[in-house]
ZADO-1210 file (C-alpha; in nm, 4 decimals, padded with zeros to 6 digits):
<atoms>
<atom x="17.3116" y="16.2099" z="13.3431" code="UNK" pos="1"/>
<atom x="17.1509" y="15.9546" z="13.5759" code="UNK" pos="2"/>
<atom x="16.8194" y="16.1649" z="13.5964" code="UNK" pos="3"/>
<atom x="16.8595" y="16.1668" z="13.2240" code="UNK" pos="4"/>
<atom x="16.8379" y="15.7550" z="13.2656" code="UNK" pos="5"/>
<atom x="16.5916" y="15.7732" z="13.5222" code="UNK" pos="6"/>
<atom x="16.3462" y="15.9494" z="13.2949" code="UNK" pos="7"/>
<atom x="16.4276" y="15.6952" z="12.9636" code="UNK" pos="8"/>
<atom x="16.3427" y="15.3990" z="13.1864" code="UNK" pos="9"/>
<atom x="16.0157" y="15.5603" z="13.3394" code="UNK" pos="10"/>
<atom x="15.9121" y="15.6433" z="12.9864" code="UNK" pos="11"/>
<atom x="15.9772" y="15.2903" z="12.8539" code="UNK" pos="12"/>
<atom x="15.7448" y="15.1541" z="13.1427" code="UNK" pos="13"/>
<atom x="15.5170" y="15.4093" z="13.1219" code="UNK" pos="14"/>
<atom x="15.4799" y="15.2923" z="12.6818" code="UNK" pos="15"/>
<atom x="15.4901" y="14.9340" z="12.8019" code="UNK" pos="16"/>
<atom x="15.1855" y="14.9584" z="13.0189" code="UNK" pos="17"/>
<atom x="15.0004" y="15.1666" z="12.7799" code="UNK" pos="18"/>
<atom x="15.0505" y="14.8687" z="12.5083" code="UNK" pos="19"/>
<atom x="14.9470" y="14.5849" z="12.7551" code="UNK" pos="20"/>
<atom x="14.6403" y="14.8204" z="12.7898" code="UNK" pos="21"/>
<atom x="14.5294" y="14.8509" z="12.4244" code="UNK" pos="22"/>
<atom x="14.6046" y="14.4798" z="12.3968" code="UNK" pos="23"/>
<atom x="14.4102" y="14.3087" z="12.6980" code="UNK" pos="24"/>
<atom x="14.1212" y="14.6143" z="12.6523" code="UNK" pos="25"/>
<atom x="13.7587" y="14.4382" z="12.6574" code="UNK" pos="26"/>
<atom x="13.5826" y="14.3904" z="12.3191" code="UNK" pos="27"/>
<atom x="13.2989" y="14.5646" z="12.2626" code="UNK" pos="28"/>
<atom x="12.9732" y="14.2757" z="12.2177" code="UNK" pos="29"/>
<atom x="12.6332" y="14.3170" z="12.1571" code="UNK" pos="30"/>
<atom x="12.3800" y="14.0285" z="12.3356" code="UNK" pos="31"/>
<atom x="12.0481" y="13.8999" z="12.3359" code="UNK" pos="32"/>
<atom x="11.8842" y="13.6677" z="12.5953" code="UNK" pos="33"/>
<atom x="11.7383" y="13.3765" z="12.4299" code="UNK" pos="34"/>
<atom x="11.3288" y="13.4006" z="12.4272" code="UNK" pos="35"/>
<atom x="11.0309" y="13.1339" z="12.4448" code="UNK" pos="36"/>
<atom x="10.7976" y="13.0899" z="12.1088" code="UNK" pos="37"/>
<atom x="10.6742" y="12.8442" z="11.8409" code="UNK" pos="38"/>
<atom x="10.9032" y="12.7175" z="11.5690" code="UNK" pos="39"/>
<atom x="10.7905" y="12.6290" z="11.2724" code="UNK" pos="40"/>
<atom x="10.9668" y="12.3705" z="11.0357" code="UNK" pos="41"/>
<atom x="10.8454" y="12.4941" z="10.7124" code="UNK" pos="42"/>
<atom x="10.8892" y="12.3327" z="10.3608" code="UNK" pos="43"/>
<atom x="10.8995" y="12.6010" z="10.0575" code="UNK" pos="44"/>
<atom x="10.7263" y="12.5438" z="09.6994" code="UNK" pos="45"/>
<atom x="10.5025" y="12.7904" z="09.4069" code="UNK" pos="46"/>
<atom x="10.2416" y="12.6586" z="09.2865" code="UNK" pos="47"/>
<atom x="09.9629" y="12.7583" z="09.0541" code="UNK" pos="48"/>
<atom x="09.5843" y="12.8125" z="09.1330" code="UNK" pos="49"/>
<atom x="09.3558" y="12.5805" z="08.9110" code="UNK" pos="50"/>
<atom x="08.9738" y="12.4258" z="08.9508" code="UNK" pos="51"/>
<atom x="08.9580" y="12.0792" z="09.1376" code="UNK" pos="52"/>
<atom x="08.7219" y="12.0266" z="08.8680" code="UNK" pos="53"/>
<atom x="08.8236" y="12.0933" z="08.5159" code="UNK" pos="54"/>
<atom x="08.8848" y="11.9918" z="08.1255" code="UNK" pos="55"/>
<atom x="09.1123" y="12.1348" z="07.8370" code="UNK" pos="56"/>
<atom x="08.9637" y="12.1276" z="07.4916" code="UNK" pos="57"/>
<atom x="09.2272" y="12.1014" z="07.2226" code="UNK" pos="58"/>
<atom x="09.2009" y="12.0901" z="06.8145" code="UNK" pos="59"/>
<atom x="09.3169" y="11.7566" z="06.7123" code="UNK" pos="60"/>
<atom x="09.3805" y="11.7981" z="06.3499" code="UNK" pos="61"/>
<atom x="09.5262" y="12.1498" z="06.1807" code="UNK" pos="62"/>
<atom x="09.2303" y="12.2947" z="06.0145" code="UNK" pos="63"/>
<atom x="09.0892" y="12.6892" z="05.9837" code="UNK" pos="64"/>
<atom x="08.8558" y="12.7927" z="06.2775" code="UNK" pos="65"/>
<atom x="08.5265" y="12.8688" z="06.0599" code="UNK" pos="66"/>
<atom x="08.2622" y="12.8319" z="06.3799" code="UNK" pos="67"/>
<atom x="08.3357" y="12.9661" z="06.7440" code="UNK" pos="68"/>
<atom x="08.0725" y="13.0195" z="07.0617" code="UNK" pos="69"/>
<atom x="08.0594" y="13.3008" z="07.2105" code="UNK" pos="70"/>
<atom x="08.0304" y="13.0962" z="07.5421" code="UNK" pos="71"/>
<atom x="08.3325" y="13.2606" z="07.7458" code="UNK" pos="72"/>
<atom x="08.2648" y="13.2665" z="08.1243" code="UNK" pos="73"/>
<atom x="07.8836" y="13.0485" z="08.0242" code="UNK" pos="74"/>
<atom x="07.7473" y="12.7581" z="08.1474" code="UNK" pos="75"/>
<atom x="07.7516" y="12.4684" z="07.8972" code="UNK" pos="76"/>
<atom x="07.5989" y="12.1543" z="07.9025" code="UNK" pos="77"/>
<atom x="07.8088" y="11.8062" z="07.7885" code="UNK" pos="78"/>
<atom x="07.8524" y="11.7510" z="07.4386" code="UNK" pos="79"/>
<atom x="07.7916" y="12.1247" z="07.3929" code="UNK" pos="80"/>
<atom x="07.9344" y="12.2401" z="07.0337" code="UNK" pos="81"/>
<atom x="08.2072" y="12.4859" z="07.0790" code="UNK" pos="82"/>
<atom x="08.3850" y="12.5569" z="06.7639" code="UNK" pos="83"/>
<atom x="08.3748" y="12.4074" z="06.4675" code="UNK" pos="84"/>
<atom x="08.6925" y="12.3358" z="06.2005" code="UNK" pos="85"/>
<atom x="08.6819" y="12.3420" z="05.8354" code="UNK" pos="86"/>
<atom x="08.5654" y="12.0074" z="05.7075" code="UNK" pos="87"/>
<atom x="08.5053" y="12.0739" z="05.3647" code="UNK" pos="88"/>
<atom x="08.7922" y="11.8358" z="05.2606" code="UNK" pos="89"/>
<atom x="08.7320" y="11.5269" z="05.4802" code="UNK" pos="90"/>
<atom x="08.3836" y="11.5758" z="05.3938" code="UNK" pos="91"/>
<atom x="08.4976" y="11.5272" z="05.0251" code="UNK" pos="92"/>
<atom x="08.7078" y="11.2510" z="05.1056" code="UNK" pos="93"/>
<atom x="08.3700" y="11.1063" z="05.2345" code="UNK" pos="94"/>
<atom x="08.1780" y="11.1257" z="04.9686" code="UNK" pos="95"/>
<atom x="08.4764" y="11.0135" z="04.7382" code="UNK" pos="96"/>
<atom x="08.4370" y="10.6974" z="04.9216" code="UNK" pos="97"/>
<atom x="08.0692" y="10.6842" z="04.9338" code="UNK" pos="98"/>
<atom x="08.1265" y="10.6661" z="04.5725" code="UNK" pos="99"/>
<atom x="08.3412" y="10.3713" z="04.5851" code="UNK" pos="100"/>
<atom x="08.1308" y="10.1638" z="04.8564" code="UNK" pos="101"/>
<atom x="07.8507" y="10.2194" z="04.5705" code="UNK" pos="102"/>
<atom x="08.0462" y="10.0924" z="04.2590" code="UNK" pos="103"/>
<atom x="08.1794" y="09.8047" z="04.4759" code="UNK" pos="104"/>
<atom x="07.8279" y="09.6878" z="04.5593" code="UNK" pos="105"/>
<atom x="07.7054" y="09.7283" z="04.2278" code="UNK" pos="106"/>
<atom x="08.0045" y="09.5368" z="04.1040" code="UNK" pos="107"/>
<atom x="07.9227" y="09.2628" z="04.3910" code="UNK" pos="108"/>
<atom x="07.5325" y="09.2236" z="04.2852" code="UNK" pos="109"/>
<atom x="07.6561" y="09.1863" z="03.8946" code="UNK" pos="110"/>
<atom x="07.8988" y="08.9247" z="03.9843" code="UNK" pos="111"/>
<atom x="07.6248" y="08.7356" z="04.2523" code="UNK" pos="112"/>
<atom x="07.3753" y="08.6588" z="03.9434" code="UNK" pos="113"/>
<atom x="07.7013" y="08.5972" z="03.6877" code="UNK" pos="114"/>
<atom x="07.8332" y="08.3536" z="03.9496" code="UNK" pos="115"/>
<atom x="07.4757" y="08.1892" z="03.9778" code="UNK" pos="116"/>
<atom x="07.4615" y="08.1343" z="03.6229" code="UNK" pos="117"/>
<atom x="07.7915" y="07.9700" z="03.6273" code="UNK" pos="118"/>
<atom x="07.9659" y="08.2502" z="03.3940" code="UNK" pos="119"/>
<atom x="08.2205" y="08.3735" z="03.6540" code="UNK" pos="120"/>
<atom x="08.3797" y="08.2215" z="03.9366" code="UNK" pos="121"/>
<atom x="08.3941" y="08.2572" z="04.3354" code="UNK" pos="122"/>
<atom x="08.7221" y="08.3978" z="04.3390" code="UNK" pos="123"/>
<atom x="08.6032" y="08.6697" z="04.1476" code="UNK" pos="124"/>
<atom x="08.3219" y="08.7507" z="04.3475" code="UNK" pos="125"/>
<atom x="08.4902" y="08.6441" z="04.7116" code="UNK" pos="126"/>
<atom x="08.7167" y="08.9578" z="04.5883" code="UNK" pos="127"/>
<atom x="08.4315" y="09.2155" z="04.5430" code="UNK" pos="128"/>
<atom x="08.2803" y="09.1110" z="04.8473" code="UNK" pos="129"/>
<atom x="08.6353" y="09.1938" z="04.9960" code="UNK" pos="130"/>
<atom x="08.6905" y="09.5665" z="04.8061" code="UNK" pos="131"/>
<atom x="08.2802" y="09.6136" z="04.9605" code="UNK" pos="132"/>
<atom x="08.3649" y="09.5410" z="05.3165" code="UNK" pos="133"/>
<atom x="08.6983" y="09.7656" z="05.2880" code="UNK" pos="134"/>
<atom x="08.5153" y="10.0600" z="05.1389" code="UNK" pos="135"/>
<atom x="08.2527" y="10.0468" z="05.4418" code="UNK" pos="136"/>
<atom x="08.5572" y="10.0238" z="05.6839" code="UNK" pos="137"/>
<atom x="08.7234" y="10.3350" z="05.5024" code="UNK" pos="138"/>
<atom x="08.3391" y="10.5152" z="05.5410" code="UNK" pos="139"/>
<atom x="08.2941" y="10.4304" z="05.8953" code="UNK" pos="140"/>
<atom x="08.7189" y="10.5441" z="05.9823" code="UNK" pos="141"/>
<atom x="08.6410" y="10.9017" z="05.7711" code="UNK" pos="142"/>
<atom x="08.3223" y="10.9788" z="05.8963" code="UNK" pos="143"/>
<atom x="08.4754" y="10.9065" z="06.2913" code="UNK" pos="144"/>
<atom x="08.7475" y="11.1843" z="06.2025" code="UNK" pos="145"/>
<atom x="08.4617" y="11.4044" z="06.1014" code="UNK" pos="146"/>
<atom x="08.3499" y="11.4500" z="06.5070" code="UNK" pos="147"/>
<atom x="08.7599" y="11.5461" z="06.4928" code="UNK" pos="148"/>
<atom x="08.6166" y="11.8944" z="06.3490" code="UNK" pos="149"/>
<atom x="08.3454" y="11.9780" z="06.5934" code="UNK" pos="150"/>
<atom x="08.4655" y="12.0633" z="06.9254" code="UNK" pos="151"/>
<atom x="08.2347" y="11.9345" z="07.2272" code="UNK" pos="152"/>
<atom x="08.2322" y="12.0421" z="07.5852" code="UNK" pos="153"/>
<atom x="08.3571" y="11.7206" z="07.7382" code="UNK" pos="154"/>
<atom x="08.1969" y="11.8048" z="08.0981" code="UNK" pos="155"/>
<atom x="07.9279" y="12.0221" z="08.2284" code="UNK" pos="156"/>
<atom x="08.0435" y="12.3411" z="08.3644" code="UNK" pos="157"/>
<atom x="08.1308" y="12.6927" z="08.2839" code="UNK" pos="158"/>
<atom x="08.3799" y="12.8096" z="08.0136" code="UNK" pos="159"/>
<atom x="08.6596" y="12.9682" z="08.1875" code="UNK" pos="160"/>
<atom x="08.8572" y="13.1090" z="07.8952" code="UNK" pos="161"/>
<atom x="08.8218" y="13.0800" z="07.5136" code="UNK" pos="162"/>
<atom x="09.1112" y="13.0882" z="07.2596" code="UNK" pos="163"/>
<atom x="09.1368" y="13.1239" z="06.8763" code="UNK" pos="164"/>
<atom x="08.9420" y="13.3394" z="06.6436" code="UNK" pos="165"/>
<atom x="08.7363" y="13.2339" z="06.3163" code="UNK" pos="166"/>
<atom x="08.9800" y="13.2190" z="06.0163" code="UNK" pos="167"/>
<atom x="09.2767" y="13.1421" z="06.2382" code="UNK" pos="168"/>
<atom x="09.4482" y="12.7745" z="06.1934" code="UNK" pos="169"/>
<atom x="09.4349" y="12.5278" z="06.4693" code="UNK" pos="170"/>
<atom x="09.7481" y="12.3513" z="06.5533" code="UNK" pos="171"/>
<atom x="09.6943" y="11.9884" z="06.6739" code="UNK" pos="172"/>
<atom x="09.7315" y="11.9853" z="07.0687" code="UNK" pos="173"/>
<atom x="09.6783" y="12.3565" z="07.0661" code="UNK" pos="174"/>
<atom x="09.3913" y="12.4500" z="07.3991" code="UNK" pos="175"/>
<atom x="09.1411" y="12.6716" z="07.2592" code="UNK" pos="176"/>
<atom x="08.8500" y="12.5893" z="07.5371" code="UNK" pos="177"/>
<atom x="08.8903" y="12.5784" z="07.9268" code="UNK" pos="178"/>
<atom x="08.5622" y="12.4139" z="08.0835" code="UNK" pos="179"/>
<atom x="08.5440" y="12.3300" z="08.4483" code="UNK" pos="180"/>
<atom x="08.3851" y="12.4423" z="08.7841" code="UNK" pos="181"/>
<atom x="08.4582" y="12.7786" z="08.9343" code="UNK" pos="182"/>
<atom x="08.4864" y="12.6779" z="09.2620" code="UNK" pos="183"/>
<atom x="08.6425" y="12.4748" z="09.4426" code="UNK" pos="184"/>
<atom x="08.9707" y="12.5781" z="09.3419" code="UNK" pos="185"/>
<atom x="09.2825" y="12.3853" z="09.4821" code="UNK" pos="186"/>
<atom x="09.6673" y="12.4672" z="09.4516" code="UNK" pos="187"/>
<atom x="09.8763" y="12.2670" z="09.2313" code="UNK" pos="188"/>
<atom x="10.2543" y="12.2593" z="09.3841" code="UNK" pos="189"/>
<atom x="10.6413" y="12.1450" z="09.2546" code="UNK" pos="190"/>
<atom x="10.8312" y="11.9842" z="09.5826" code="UNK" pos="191"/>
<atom x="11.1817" y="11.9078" z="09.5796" code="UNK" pos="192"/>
<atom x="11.2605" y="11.5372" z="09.6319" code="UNK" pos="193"/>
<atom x="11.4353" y="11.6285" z="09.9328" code="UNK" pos="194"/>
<atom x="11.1642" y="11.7923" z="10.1171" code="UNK" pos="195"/>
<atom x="10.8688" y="11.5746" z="09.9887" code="UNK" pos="196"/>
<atom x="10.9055" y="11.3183" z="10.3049" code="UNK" pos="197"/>
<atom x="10.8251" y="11.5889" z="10.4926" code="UNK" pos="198"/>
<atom x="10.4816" y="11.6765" z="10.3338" code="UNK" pos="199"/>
<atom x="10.1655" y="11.4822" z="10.4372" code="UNK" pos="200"/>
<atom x="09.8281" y="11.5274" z="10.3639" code="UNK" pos="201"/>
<atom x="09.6379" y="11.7814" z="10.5946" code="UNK" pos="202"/>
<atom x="09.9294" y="11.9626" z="10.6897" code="UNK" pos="203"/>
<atom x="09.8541" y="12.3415" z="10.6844" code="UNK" pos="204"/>
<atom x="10.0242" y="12.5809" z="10.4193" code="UNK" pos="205"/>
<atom x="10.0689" y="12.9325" z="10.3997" code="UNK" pos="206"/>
<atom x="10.0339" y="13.1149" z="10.1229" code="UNK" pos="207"/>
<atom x="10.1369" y="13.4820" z="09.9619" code="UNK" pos="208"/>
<atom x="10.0139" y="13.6060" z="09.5924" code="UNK" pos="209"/>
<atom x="10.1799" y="13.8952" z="09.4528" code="UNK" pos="210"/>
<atom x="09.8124" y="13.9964" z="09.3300" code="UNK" pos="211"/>
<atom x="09.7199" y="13.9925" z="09.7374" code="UNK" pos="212"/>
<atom x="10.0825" y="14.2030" z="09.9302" code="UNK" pos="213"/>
<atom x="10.1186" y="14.1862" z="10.2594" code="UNK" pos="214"/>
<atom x="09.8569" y="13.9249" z="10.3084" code="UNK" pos="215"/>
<atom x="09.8672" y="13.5578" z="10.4079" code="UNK" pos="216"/>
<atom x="09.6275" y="13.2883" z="10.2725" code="UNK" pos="217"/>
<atom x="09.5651" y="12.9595" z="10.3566" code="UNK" pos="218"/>
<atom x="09.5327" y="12.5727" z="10.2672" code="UNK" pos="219"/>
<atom x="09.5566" y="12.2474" z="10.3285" code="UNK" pos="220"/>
<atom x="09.7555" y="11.9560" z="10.1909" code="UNK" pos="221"/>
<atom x="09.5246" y="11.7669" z="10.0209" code="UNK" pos="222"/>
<atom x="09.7292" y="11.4848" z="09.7889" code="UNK" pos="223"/>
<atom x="10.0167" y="11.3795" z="09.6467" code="UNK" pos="224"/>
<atom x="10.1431" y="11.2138" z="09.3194" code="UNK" pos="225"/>
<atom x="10.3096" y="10.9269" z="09.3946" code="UNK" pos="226"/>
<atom x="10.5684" y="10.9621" z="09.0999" code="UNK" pos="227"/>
<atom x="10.8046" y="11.2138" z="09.0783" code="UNK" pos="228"/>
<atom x="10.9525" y="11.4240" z="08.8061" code="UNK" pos="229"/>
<atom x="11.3274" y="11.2364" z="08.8059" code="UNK" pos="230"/>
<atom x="11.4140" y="11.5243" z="08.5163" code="UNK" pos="231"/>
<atom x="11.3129" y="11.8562" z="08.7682" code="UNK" pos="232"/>
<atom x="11.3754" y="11.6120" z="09.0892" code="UNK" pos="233"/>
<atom x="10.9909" y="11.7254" z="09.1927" code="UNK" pos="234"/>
<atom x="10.7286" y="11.5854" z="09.2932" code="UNK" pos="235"/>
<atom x="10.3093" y="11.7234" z="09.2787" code="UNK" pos="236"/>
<atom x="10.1410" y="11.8381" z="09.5783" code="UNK" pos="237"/>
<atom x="09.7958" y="11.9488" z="09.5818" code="UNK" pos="238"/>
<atom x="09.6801" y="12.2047" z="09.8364" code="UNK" pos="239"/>
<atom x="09.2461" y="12.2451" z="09.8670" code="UNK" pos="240"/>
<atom x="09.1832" y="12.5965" z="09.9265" code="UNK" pos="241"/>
<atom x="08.8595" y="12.7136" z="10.0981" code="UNK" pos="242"/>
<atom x="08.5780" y="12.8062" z="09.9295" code="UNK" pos="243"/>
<atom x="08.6227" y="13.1746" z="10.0310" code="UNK" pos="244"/>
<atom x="08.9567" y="13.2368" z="09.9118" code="UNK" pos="245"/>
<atom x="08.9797" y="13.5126" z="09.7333" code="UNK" pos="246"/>
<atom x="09.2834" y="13.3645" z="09.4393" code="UNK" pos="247"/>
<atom x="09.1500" y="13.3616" z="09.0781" code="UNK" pos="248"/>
<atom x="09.2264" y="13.0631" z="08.8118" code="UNK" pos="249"/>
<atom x="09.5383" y="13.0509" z="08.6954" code="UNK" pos="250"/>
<atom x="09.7163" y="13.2934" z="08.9892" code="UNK" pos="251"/>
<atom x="10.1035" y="13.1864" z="09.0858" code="UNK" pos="252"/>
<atom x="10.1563" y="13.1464" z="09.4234" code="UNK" pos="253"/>
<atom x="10.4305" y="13.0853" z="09.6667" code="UNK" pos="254"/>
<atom x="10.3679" y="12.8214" z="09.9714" code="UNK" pos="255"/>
<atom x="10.5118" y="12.7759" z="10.3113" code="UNK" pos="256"/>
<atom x="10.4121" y="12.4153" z="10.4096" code="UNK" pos="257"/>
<atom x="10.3967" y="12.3643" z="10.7944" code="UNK" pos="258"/>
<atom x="10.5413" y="11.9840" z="10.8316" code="UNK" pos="259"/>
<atom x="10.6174" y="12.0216" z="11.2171" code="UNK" pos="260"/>
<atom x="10.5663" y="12.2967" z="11.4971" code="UNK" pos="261"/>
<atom x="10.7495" y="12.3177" z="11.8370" code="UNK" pos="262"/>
<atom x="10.5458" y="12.5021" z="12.1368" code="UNK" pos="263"/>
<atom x="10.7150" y="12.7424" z="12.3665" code="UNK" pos="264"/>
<atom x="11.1122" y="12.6545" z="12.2432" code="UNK" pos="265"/>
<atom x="11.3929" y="12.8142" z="12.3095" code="UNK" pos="266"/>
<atom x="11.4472" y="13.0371" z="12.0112" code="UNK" pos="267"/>
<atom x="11.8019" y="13.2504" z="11.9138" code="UNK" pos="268"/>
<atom x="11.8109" y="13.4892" z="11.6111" code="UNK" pos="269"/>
<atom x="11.9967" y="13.3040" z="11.3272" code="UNK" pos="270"/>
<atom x="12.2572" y="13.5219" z="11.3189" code="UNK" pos="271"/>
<atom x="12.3753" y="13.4887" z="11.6889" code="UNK" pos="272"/>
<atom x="12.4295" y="13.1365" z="11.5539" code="UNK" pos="273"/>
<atom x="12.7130" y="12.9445" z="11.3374" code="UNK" pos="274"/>
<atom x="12.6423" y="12.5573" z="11.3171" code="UNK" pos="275"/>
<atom x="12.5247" y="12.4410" z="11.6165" code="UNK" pos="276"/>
<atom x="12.7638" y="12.6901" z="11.7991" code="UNK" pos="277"/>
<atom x="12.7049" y="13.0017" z="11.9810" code="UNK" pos="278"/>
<atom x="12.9262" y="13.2698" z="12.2127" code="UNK" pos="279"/>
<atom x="12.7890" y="13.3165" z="12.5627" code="UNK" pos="280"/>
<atom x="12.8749" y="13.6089" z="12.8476" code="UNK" pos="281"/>
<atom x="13.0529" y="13.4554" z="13.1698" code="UNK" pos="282"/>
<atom x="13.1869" y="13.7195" z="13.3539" code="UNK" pos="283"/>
<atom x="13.3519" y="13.9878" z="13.1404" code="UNK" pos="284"/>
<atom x="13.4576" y="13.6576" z="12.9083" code="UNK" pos="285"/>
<atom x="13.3197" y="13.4693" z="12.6492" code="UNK" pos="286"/>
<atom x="13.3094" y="13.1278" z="12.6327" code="UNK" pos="287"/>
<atom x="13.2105" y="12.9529" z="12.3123" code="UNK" pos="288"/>
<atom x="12.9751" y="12.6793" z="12.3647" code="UNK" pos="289"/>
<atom x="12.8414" y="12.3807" z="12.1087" code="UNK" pos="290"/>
<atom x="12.4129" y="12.3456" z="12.1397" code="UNK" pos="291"/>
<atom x="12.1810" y="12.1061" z="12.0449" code="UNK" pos="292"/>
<atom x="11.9744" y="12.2838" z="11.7227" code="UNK" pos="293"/>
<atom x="11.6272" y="12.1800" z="11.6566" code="UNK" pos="294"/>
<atom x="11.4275" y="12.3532" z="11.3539" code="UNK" pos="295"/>
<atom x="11.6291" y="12.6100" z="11.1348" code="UNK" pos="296"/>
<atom x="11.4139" y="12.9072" z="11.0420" code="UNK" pos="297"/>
<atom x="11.4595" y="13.2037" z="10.8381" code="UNK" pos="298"/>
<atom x="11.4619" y="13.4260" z="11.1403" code="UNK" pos="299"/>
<atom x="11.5498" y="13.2170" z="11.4509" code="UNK" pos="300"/>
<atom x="11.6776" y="12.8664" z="11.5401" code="UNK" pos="301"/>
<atom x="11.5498" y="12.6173" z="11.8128" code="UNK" pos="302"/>
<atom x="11.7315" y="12.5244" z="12.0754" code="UNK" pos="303"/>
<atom x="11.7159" y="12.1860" z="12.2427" code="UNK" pos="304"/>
<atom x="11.9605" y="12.2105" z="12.4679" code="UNK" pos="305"/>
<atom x="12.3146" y="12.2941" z="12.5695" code="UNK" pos="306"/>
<atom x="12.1705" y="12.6546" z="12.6915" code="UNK" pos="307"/>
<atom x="12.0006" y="12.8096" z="12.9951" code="UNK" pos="308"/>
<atom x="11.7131" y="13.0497" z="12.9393" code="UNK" pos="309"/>
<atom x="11.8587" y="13.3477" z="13.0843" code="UNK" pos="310"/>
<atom x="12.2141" y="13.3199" z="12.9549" code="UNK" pos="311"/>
<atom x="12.3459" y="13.6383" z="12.7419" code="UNK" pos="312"/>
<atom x="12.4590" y="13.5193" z="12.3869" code="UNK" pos="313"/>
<atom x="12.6511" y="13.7511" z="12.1878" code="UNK" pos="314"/>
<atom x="12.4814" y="13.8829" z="11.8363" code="UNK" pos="315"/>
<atom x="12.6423" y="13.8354" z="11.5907" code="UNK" pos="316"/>
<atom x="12.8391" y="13.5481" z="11.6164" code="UNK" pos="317"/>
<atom x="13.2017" y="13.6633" z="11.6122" code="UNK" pos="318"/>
<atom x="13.3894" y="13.5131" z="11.3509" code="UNK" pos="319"/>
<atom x="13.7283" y="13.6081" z="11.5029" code="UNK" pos="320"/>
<atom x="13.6914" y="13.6262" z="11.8680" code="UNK" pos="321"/>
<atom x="13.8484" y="13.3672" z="12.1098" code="UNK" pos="322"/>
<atom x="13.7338" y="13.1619" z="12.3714" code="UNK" pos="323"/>
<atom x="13.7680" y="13.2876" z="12.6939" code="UNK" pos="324"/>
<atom x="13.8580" y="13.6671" z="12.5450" code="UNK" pos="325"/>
<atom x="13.7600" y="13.9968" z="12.7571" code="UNK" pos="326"/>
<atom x="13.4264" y="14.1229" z="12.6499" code="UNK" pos="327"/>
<atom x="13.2436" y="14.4339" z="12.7642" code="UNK" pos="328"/>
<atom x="12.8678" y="14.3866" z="12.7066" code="UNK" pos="329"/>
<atom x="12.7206" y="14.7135" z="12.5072" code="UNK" pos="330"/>
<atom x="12.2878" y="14.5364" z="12.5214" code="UNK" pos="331"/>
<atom x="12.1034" y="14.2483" z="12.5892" code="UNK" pos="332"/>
</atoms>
């Protein structure tokens, strides 16, 4: 019966150490050793490609397209006649008017010898003289909306698209001619309000077209509007682009603008990382410690100080381990 005891008790211990065991056994970590690069503080924006040079031509009344040039991708010279609108109406309303300039200056001249001869009086002619001058006003206003149904080239330069067919009607404000220069091109960019104190001109920007995958372009910060957009919270940035670049007019772009670049930091992958704190190897523990963060990027973080080059930091940062807990190191 007491061997029967003896046997309970050494069973009990024998379950009790077992369970302190499990319980204080090391926690499996991964770890990386922080490295030396550049860090890049970047600020993010699309953009679309567009001439530094360049001119919209837009119908200003809604008239039928009767005349069109077949001038796509041509050089044209200033005042160059692109299309013209269907003027047959205001041209009647011209001559309607002609008309009336005629019969008021026939009516003046009777009046000018009646009023000589003392048969009628100035009022009456001081009032023709009045319906003359208001008929050439009306003639001079109609025949200015005339040049309303010719279309000119407003610059020199080639046309770099061409909309609307003859026989189709042409909305007021609608752009039927694109005229500008082919080169240089320049990048034309929306910037949060919260990053725009960042940009300045001549900063360097990277670039990435879908049309061009897998490779990176570049520009250059070239100006920015002074007023923002307080309805999108933007602000426009435009980006020069070298003269060899291979985007095309009208291309939508994405842009990595380079505001500030730190040589040789100390650099930790993001995720090793949770606000400025990270989980370092001492021993076989791990001791949580709070660093000083520089520049945030997408794949590593800078660190200014609060670590040593060649400490081991565990990857990924572990949500639920303690300070000070048993770790056994599995890399780094």
């Amino acid at each position: 019966m007491k061997f029967a005891r003896s046997s309970l008790i050494v069973a009990a211990l024998a379950a009790a150490g077992g369970g302190y065991w499990f319980l204080t056994k090391p926690v499996a970590v991964a770890t990386v050793v922080p490295k030396r690069g550049d860090a890049a503080e970047i600020v993010y924006a699309t953009g679309t490609v567009e001439p530094r040079n360049w001119a919209k031509v837009a119908a200003l009344v809604r008239e039928r397209i009767v005349e069109r040039c077949d001038c796509e991708g041509q050089r044209v010279e200033q005042g160059h006649v692109l299309a013209r609108l269907d003027s047959v109406q205001a041209e009647a309303t011209l001559a309607e008017l002609k008309a009336r300039q005629k019969l008021a200056t026939a009516e003046h001249d009777r009046l000018t010898v009646l009023v000589e001869r003392n048969v009628m009086s100035q009022q009456a002619l001081d009032r023709a003289r009045s319906e003359m001058g208001q008929a050439s006003a009306l003639i001079a206003g109609q025949t200015a909306r005339l040049e309303n149904y010719v279309l000119r080239a407003p610059m020199r330069g080639t046309v770099l698209r061409r909309d609307g067919e003859v026989g189709e009607i042409a909305e007021p404000g609608t752009v039927l001619f694109w005229i500008g220069e082919a080169k240089p091109l320049r990048v034309v960019a929306e910037v949060n309000e919260e990053d725009i104190p960042q940009v300045k001109a001549g900063q360097r920007a990277l670039i990435r077209a879908d049309a061009f995958p897998g490779r990176t372009l570049e520009g250059t910060v070239d100006s920015i509007t002074p007023k923002g957009d307080p309805v999108a919270k933007t602000y426009r940035v435009y980006l020069a682009l070298p003269d060899d670049t291979p985007l095309l007019i009208g291309m939508t772009v994405e842009l990595n603008i380079i505001t500030r670049v730190a040589k040789e930091a100390l650099l930790l992958p993001v995720a090793a990382v949770q606000g400025n704190a990270v989980f370092v190897i001492e021993g076989d523990r791990a001791r949580r410690r709070e660093l000083s963060i520089g520049i945030r990027g997408t794949g590593d973080v800078e660190v200014l100080s609060g670590l040593p080059d060649q400490a081991r930091v565990i990857t990924p940062f572990p949500d639920k381990l303690r300070d000070g807990a048993h770790v056994a190191p599995q890399g780094g």
